[in-house]
N, C-alpha and C positions, 0 to 999 in steps of 0.2 A: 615463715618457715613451715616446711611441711615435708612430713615423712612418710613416704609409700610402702607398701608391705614390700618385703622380698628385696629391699631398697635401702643399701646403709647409707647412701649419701642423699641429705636432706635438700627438699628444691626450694628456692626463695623468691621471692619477686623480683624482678630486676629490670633495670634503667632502663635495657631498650621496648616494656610494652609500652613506655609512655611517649613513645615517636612510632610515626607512622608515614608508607612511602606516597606518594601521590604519584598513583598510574600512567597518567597522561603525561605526565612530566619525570617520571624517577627522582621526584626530588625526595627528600626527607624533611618533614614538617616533625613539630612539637604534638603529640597527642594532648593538648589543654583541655580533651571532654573527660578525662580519667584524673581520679583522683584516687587516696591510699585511704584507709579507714584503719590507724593503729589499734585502734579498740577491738574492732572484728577484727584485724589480718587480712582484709580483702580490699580488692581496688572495686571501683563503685563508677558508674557513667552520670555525672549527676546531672545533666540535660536529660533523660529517658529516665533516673530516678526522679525525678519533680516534674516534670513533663507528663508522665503516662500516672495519672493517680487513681487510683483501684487498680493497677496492674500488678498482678502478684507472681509475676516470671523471677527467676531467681538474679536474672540479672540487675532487678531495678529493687530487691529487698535482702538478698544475701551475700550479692553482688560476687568477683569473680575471684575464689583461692586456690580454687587446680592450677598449680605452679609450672605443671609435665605438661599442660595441654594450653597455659593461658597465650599462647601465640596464635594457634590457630583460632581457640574462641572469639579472643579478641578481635581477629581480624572479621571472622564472620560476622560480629553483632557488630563492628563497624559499617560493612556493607548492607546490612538488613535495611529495611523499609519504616523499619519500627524506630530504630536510630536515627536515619537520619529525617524521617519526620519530627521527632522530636527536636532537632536543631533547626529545624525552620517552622516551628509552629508559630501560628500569630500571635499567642501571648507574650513568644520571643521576640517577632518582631514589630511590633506595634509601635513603639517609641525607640527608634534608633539610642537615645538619649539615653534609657533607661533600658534597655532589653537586658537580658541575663547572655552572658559571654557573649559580648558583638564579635567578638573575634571570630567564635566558630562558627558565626553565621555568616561574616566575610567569608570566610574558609571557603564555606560551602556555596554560596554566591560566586565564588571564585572558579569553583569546577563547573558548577551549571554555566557557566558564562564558557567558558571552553570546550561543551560538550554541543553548546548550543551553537556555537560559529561554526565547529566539525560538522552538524547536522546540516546547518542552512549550504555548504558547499556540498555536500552528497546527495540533500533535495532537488539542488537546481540541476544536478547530473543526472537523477534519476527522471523530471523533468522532461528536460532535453530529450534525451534518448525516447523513454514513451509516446512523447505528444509526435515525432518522425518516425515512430512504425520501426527502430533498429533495435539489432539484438543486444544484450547485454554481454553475457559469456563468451569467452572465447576456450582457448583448447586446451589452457588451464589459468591457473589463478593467482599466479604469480606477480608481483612487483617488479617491474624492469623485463620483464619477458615480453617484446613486441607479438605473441600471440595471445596475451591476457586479456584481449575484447573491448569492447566497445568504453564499459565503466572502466574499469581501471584504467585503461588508456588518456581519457576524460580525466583524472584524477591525476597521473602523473603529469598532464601536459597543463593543468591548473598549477601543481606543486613548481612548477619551474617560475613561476610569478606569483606563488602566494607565499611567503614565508612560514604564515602561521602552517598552511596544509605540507610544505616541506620537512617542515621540523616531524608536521605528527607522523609523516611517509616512515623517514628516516628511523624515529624512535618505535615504531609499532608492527611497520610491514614485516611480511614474509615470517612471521613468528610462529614458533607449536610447530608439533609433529599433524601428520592426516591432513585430510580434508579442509581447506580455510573456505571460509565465505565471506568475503568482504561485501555482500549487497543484502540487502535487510529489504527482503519481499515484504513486510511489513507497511514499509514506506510506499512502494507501489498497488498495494491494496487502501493503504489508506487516501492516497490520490486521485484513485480510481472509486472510491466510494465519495471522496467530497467533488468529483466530478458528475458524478453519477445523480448525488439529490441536487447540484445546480441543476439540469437539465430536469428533473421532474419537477423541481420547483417551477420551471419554465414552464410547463407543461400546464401546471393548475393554474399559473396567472393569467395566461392567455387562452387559457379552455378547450378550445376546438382543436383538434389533431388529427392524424393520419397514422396507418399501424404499415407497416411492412415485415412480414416473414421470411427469413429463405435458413434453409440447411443446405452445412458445405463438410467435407471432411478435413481435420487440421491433420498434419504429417503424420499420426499413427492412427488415420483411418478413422479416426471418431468424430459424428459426425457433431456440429456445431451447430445449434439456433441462434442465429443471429436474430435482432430485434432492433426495428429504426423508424423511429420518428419523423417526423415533420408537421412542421407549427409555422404562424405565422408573429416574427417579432414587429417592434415598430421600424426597425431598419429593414425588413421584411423577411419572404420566407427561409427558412434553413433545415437541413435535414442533419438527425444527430442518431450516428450507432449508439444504442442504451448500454445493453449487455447480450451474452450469450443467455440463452435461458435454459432450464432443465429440459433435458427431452425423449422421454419414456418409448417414444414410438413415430411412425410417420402416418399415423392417423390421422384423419381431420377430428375426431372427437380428443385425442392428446392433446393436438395442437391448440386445439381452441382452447381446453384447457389449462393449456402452461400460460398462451397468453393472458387467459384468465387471471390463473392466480398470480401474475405479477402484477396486473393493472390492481388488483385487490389491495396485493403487499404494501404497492405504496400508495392507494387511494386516490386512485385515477378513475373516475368514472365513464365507465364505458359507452355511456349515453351520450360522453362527449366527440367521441370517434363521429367522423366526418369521411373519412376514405380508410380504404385499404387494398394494399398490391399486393400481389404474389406471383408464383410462377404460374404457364399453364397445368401442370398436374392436377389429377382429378383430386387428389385430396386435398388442395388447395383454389382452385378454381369452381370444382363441384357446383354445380345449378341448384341442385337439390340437398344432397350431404357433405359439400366440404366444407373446409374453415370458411371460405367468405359468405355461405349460406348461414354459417349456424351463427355467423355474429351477426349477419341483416337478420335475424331472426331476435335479436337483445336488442338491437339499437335499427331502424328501419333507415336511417339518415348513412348510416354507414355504407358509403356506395363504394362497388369495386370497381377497379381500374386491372386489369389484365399489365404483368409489367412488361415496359417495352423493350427491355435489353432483351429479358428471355423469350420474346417474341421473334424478334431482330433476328438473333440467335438460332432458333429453330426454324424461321423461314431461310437462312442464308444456309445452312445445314444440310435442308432436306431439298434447294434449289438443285443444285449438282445430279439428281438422281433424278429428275422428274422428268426429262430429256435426253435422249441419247447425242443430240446434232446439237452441238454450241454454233449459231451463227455468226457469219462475221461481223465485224465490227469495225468501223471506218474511222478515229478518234477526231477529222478534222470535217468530213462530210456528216456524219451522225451521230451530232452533240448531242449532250443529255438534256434537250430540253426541260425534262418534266421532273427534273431532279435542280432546276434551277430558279428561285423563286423569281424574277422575273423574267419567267418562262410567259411568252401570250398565251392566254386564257383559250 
């Protein structure tokens, strides 16, 4: 019991801090990590008091008697990092046989297992989507709304054959006021980072490579460095976009530099560059000062290759204007010989 100032009626402890709801599910569980201490008058978490030793936070030595507020505390030190470490610490689980409350380490074994099935169906979605270049969002964010995009869409159309992914639709969609986010960019950066050191991995096993540069502008005008490889595997060669890279300016002295410091970043050595393309632009073509000068300039072996799409490109471009008389052209009497590889010599 406990009496607040200004307060004639006295607060007590009561039945329901020692149940608690489980989220994913709304069900109501026994709180078995809470116990009462009659001596003190306070409740006590004794996994995080015997678990955390030299820890002198009030919850693991004078444990919890604000009576006005022990619902919300309680909830928060429940979800803390420091809690539920303490109920899966290896001392705890070491010996199934012998562990301290096997119960609340099922517990918790029991949420990780259900957050981890929800996880592995939202990876293969996010997956999917990435690896085909589609978009995610659509024109809102809604569950059941045929304009919610590409993920969600993926997700309701799993839930119609996955039980478990129904149940969670059913119990958790379309929840809260504002803004929802059901996609966790988290998951798409970390994808894209453990794709990222395969590919430089690849890179250092097989040593010799090829650099290619281009900048383009994405939908609000900024412009992009793209960065692409090519190596030779034992199944042989392939070409792999890396990443965008930072890009300060369209310098050949920037440019050699950004490529620089990423070859550094992840300890690629430059002495192993064998080619490099880019467009014709003097600050990339340059004889004398562009990028593919100033890296034959570090590595002498690095030969340039002018590339042949933006060749293509600008000779089919600048064809149209070089003549004013298009002659004719007969398709049945003046075949293309010289455009046909067994054309005679």
């Amino acid at each position: 019991m406990r009496l607040y100032d200004n307060e004639k009626k006295p607060w007590h402890c009561q039945k329901s801090y020692f149940t608690y709801v489980h989220k994913p599910t709304n069900k109501q569980h026994a709180g078995n990590w809470l116990c009462y201490s009659e001596s003190k008058g306070s409740i006590f978490c004794f996994p995080y008091k015997f678990m955390t030793s030299g820890c002198s936070s009030k919850s693991s030595e004078q444990g919890f008697d604000d009576w006005k507020s022990a619902s919300n505390l309680l909830r928060q030190h429940e979800e803390s990092s420091s809690h539920r470490q303490a109920l899966i610490s290896p001392s705890m689980c070491k010996n199934k046989a012998k562990r301290v409350a096997s119960h609340l380490v099922k517990e918790m074994e029991t949420e990780q297992k259900y957050w981890r099935t929800l996880l592995e169906r939202i990876i293969e979605v996010v997956k999917f989507l990435a690896e085909r270049g589609l978009s995610f969002r659509g024109s809102d964010e809604t569950v059941g709304s045929p304009h919610n995009g590409n993920y969600l869409g993926l997700l309701e159309l799993l839930a119609k054959f996955d039980p478990f992914l129904a149940e969670h639709t059913n119990a958790h969609a379309n929840q809260g006021r504002g803004h929802k986010s059901y996609l966790c960019e988290e998951f798409i950066n970390l994808i894209g980072s453990s794709i990222l050191d395969h590919i430089i991995g690849e890179v250092k096993k097989y040593k010799y490579y090829s650099a290619s540069l281009d900048s383009t502008p994405d939908i609000s005008n900024v412009d992009q460095l793209t960065l692409t490889v090519r190596y030779v595997l034992p199944s042989g060669p392939v070409e792999r976009f890396v990443k965008f890279l930072g890009m300060e300016g369209h310098s050949a002295e920037q440019l050699t530099q950004g490529l620089l410091d990423f070859l550094k970043e992840n300890d690629i050595d430059i002495k192993d560059c064998r080619g490099q393309s880019y467009d014709n632009a003097s600050n990339m073509s340059g004889k004398y000062s562009g990028l593919q000068a100033r890296i034959k300039e570090l590595n002498e072996f690095a030969d340039y290759i002018p590339c042949f799409a933006h060749s293509t490109g600008g000779a089919v471009g600048s064809a149209p204007g070089s003549r004013t008389e298009v002659p004719k052209f007969d398709p049945v009497t003046d075949r293309p010989h010289i455009c046909s590889p067994s054309a005679p010599g």
